[in-house]
N, C-alpha and C positions, 0 to 999 in steps of 0.2 A: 638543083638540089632535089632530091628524091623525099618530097612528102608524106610517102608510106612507109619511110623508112625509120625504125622505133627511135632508133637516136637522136635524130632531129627533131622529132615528136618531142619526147623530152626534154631534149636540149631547150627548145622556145616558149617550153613554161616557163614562170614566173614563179621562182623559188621564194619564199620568205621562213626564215629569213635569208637573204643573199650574199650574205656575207660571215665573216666572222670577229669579231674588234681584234683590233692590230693588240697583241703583247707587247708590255712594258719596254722590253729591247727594241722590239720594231718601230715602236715611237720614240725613245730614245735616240735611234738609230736616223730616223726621217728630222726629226728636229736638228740634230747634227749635222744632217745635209743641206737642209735649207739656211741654217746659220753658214754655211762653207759657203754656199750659191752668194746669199746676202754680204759677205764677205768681201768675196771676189767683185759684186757689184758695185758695194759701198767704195772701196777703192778707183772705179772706174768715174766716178762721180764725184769723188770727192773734192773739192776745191783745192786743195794743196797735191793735190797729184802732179802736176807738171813743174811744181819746185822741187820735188825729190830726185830729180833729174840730175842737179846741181850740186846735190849733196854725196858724201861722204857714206859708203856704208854704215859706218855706225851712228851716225848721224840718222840716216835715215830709217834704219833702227828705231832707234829713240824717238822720234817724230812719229813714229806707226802704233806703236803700243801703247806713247803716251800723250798724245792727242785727245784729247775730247771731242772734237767734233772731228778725229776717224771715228770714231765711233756711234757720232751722230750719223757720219754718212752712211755706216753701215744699218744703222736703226730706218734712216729715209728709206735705204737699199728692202729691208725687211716689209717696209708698206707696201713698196709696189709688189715685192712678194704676195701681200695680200689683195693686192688688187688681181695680181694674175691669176692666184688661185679661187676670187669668186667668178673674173670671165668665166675661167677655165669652168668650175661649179654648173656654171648656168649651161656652156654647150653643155655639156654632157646630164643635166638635168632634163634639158629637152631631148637629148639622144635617146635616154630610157625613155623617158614621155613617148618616142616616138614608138620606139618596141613592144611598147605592154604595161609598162608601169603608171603606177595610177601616183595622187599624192599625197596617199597615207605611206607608203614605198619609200616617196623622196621625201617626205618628213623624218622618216624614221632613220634614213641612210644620212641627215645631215642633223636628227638631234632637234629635229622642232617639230610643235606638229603639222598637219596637213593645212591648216586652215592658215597655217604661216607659210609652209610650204606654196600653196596654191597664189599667195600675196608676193611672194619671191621669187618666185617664176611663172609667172602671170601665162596662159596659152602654154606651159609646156607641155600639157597633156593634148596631144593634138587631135584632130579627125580620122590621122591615120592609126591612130592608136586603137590595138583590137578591143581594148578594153571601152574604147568610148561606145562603141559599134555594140556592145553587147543587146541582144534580145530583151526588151521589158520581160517582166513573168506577171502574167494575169491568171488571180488563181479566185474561185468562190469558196466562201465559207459561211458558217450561222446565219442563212437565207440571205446572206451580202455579196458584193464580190470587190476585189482591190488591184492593184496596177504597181507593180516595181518595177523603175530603170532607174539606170543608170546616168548622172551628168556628171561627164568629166570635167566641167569645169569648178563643180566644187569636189570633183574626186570623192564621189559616194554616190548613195542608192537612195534614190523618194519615193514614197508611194503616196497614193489617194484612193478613198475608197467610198465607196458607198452600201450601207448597212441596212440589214432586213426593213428597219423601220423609217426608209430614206433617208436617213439625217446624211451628209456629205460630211469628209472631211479629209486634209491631204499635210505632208508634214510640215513644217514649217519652212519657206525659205530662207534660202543662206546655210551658211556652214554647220548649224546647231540642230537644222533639221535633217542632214544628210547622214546616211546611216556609212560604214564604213564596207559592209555585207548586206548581201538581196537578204539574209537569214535575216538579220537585225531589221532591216525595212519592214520587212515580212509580218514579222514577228508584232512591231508594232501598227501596222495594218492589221493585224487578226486580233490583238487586241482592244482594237477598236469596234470591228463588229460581231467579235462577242458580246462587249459592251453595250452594241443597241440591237443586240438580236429580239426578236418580236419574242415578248414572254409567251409560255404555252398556253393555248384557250382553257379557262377554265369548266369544268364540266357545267353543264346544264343542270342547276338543282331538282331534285327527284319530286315526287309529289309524293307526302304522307301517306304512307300504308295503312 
Protein backbone atom coordinates (compact mmCIF):
# COMPACT_ATOMS: atom_id res chain seq x y z
CA UNK A 1 0.00 0.00 0.00
CA UNK A 2 1.36 3.27 -1.04
CA UNK A 3 1.35 5.61 2.02
CA UNK A 4 1.77 9.04 0.06
CA UNK A 5 -0.97 8.18 -1.63
CA UNK A 6 -3.99 10.82 -0.64
CA UNK A 7 -6.64 8.08 -0.61
CA UNK A 8 -5.35 6.02 1.70
CA UNK A 9 -4.24 9.01 3.81
CA UNK A 10 -7.83 9.62 4.02
CA UNK A 11 -9.19 6.51 3.90
CA UNK A 12 -7.49 5.59 7.62
CA UNK A 13 -8.76 8.59 9.46
CA UNK A 14 -11.05 8.17 11.81
CA UNK A 15 -14.34 9.67 10.57
CA UNK A 16 -17.05 10.68 13.31
CA UNK A 17 -19.38 10.40 12.89
CA UNK A 18 -18.90 6.79 11.11
CA UNK A 19 -21.93 6.04 10.31
CA UNK A 20 -25.26 6.94 9.68
CA UNK A 21 -28.53 5.37 11.76
CA UNK A 22 -30.21 2.71 9.66
CA UNK A 23 -33.88 4.19 8.44
CA UNK A 24 -37.04 2.89 9.72
CA UNK A 25 -37.33 0.37 6.59
CA UNK A 26 -33.80 -0.92 7.14
CA UNK A 27 -34.70 -1.92 10.60
CA UNK A 28 -37.89 -3.06 9.78
CA UNK A 29 -36.14 -4.90 7.23
CA UNK A 30 -33.15 -6.53 9.62
CA UNK A 31 -35.66 -7.36 12.29
CA UNK A 32 -37.60 -9.46 9.62
CA UNK A 33 -34.43 -11.22 8.98
CA UNK A 34 -33.42 -12.12 12.18
CA UNK A 35 -37.05 -13.18 13.15
CA UNK A 36 -36.74 -15.57 9.55
CA UNK A 37 -33.05 -16.78 10.83
CA UNK A 38 -34.79 -17.32 14.61
CA UNK A 39 -37.40 -19.14 12.85
CA UNK A 40 -35.63 -21.52 10.79
CA UNK A 41 -33.48 -22.13 14.08
CA UNK A 42 -36.42 -22.42 16.50
CA UNK A 43 -37.66 -25.40 14.33
CA UNK A 44 -34.30 -27.13 14.14
CA UNK A 45 -34.47 -27.19 18.01
CA UNK A 46 -37.56 -27.60 18.77
CA UNK A 47 -38.56 -30.66 20.61
CA UNK A 48 -41.50 -31.81 18.62
CA UNK A 49 -39.53 -31.63 15.33
CA UNK A 50 -39.00 -35.44 14.69
CA UNK A 51 -42.81 -36.16 15.43
CA UNK A 52 -43.82 -34.07 12.47
CA UNK A 53 -42.25 -36.67 10.40
CA UNK A 54 -45.24 -38.93 11.14
CA UNK A 55 -47.88 -36.55 10.49
CA UNK A 56 -50.08 -35.64 7.92
CA UNK A 57 -49.57 -32.37 6.09
CA UNK A 58 -52.35 -30.65 7.63
CA UNK A 59 -51.68 -31.99 10.59
CA UNK A 60 -48.58 -30.66 10.79
CA UNK A 61 -49.75 -27.54 9.66
CA UNK A 62 -51.77 -27.20 12.56
CA UNK A 63 -49.03 -28.29 15.10
CA UNK A 64 -46.53 -25.27 13.54
CA UNK A 65 -48.73 -22.33 13.91
CA UNK A 66 -50.41 -23.55 16.68
CA UNK A 67 -48.11 -24.74 19.28
CA UNK A 68 -46.82 -22.68 21.91
CA UNK A 69 -43.91 -23.84 22.74
CA UNK A 70 -42.95 -23.65 18.40
CA UNK A 71 -42.95 -20.55 19.45
CA UNK A 72 -41.07 -20.85 22.61
CA UNK A 73 -38.49 -22.73 20.50
CA UNK A 74 -38.26 -19.91 18.20
CA UNK A 75 -38.09 -17.29 21.21
CA UNK A 76 -34.87 -19.79 22.82
CA UNK A 77 -33.90 -19.66 18.84
CA UNK A 78 -34.04 -15.47 19.16
CA UNK A 79 -31.52 -15.64 22.56
CA UNK A 80 -28.95 -17.38 21.06
CA UNK A 81 -29.46 -14.76 18.26
CA UNK A 82 -28.40 -12.58 20.98
CA UNK A 83 -25.69 -14.20 22.25
CA UNK A 84 -24.29 -14.40 18.72
CA UNK A 85 -24.76 -10.85 18.01
CA UNK A 86 -22.78 -9.66 21.47
CA UNK A 87 -19.78 -12.39 20.47
CA UNK A 88 -20.08 -11.06 17.20
CA UNK A 89 -20.19 -7.10 18.99
CA UNK A 90 -17.13 -7.78 20.99
CA UNK A 91 -14.68 -9.11 17.95
CA UNK A 92 -15.44 -6.38 15.94
CA UNK A 93 -15.35 -3.95 19.06
CA UNK A 94 -11.86 -4.94 19.46
CA UNK A 95 -11.17 -4.81 15.44
CA UNK A 96 -11.84 -1.14 15.53
CA UNK A 97 -9.93 -0.91 18.94
CA UNK A 98 -7.39 -2.24 17.04
CA UNK A 99 -7.43 0.39 13.80
CA UNK A 100 -7.94 3.68 15.62
CA UNK A 101 -10.93 3.86 17.53
CA UNK A 102 -10.97 4.94 20.90
CA UNK A 103 -14.00 4.29 23.49
CA UNK A 104 -15.91 7.22 23.22
CA UNK A 105 -16.33 5.77 19.26
CA UNK A 106 -17.48 2.37 20.45
CA UNK A 107 -19.76 3.89 23.04
CA UNK A 108 -21.43 5.99 20.83
CA UNK A 109 -21.51 3.14 17.87
CA UNK A 110 -23.43 0.80 20.48
CA UNK A 111 -25.53 3.63 22.34
CA UNK A 112 -23.65 3.65 25.84
CA UNK A 113 -21.10 5.67 27.07
CA UNK A 114 -17.43 5.34 27.05
CA UNK A 115 -16.93 4.68 30.53
CA UNK A 116 -19.46 1.56 29.77
CA UNK A 117 -18.08 0.95 26.80
CA UNK A 118 -14.44 0.64 28.23
CA UNK A 119 -16.29 -1.94 31.11
CA UNK A 120 -17.76 -4.12 28.09
CA UNK A 121 -14.87 -4.55 26.21
CA UNK A 122 -12.37 -4.37 28.77
CA UNK A 123 -8.50 -4.14 26.56
CA UNK A 124 -10.24 -3.50 23.26
CA UNK A 125 -8.47 -0.48 22.88
CA UNK A 126 -5.23 -2.17 22.33
CA UNK A 127 -1.25 -0.98 22.17
CA UNK A 128 -1.51 -1.32 18.67
CA UNK A 129 -3.96 1.30 18.47
CA UNK A 130 -2.47 4.58 16.76
CA UNK A 131 -4.48 6.42 19.00
CA UNK A 132 -3.01 4.68 22.29
CA UNK A 133 0.54 5.82 20.82
CA UNK A 134 -0.42 9.45 20.55
CA UNK A 135 2.39 12.08 21.61
CA UNK A 136 1.66 13.69 25.22
CA UNK A 137 1.40 17.75 24.54
CA UNK A 138 3.57 19.67 26.95
CA UNK A 139 2.73 23.16 26.71
CA UNK A 140 3.82 26.46 29.44
CA UNK A 141 1.46 28.96 30.31
CA UNK A 142 0.70 31.90 33.36
CA UNK A 143 4.59 31.17 34.53
CA UNK A 144 3.34 27.24 34.81
CA UNK A 145 3.69 24.53 32.64
CA UNK A 146 1.17 21.04 32.15
CA UNK A 147 1.34 17.51 30.41
CA UNK A 148 -1.62 15.96 28.30
CA UNK A 149 -1.76 12.31 27.08
CA UNK A 150 -3.57 10.11 26.28
CA UNK A 151 -4.71 6.45 28.15
CA UNK A 152 -6.46 4.42 26.22
CA UNK A 153 -7.53 2.48 28.66
CA UNK A 154 -9.87 4.87 29.99
CA UNK A 155 -10.19 6.21 26.26
CA UNK A 156 -9.29 9.94 27.01
CA UNK A 157 -6.89 12.55 27.77
CA UNK A 158 -5.22 13.63 31.49
CA UNK A 159 -3.15 16.17 32.40
CA UNK A 160 -1.04 17.34 35.46
CA UNK A 161 0.48 20.47 35.99
CA UNK A 162 2.41 22.62 37.83
CA UNK A 163 1.68 26.49 38.37
CA UNK A 164 3.67 29.71 38.74
CA UNK A 165 3.17 29.54 42.48
CA UNK A 166 4.08 25.57 42.65
CA UNK A 167 1.05 24.34 43.85
CA UNK A 168 0.81 20.75 41.85
CA UNK A 169 -2.15 19.22 40.52
CA UNK A 170 -3.21 16.45 37.91
CA UNK A 171 -6.98 15.28 36.85
CA UNK A 172 -8.62 13.05 38.81
CA UNK A 173 -8.37 9.32 38.21
CA UNK A 174 -10.78 6.92 36.61
CA UNK A 175 -13.29 7.74 34.11
CA UNK A 176 -14.55 11.21 35.40
CA UNK A 177 -11.11 12.68 35.22
CA UNK A 178 -10.40 11.74 31.50
CA UNK A 179 -11.19 14.34 29.11
CA UNK A 180 -12.58 12.93 25.71
CA UNK A 181 -10.04 15.64 23.66
CA UNK A 182 -6.25 17.00 24.36
CA UNK A 183 -8.48 20.63 23.87
CA UNK A 184 -10.72 19.68 27.01
CA UNK A 185 -7.58 18.23 28.97
CA UNK A 186 -5.85 21.24 28.00
CA UNK A 187 -8.23 23.59 28.64
CA UNK A 188 -8.63 22.39 32.14
CA UNK A 189 -4.80 22.32 32.71
CA UNK A 190 -4.79 26.06 31.77
CA UNK A 191 -7.38 26.75 33.86
CA UNK A 192 -5.67 25.67 36.66
CA UNK A 193 -2.61 27.82 36.28
CA UNK A 194 -4.18 30.71 35.59
CA UNK A 195 -5.77 30.12 38.74
CA UNK A 196 -2.37 30.05 40.71
CA UNK A 197 -0.60 32.31 38.40
CA UNK A 198 1.83 34.45 40.83
CA UNK A 199 -0.21 37.85 41.31
CA UNK A 200 1.76 40.92 39.71
CA UNK A 201 4.41 42.59 42.14
CA UNK A 202 2.95 45.36 43.49
CA UNK A 203 4.78 48.72 43.13
CA UNK A 204 7.07 49.97 45.67
CA UNK A 205 5.24 52.91 47.58
CA UNK A 206 6.78 56.40 46.49
CA UNK A 207 8.16 58.56 49.32
CA UNK A 208 5.97 61.92 49.98
CA UNK A 209 6.96 64.86 47.75
Amino acid sequence: MDDENPYWTELLKLRDPAWTDPADDQQRALTAAVLHLAYDLGGEIWSRAGELDAMGAPTRETVVTRSPDRALATLRALRAVREAADAAAEDTARKAGQLGAGYPQLGKAWDISRQAARLRWPGAVSAINPAANREPVHFEMYGGEARVSYHPEFGGWWWIATAANRKTAEAPEGDDGHAETSEEAAAAAGAFLAANAVPAAEPAPTGEM
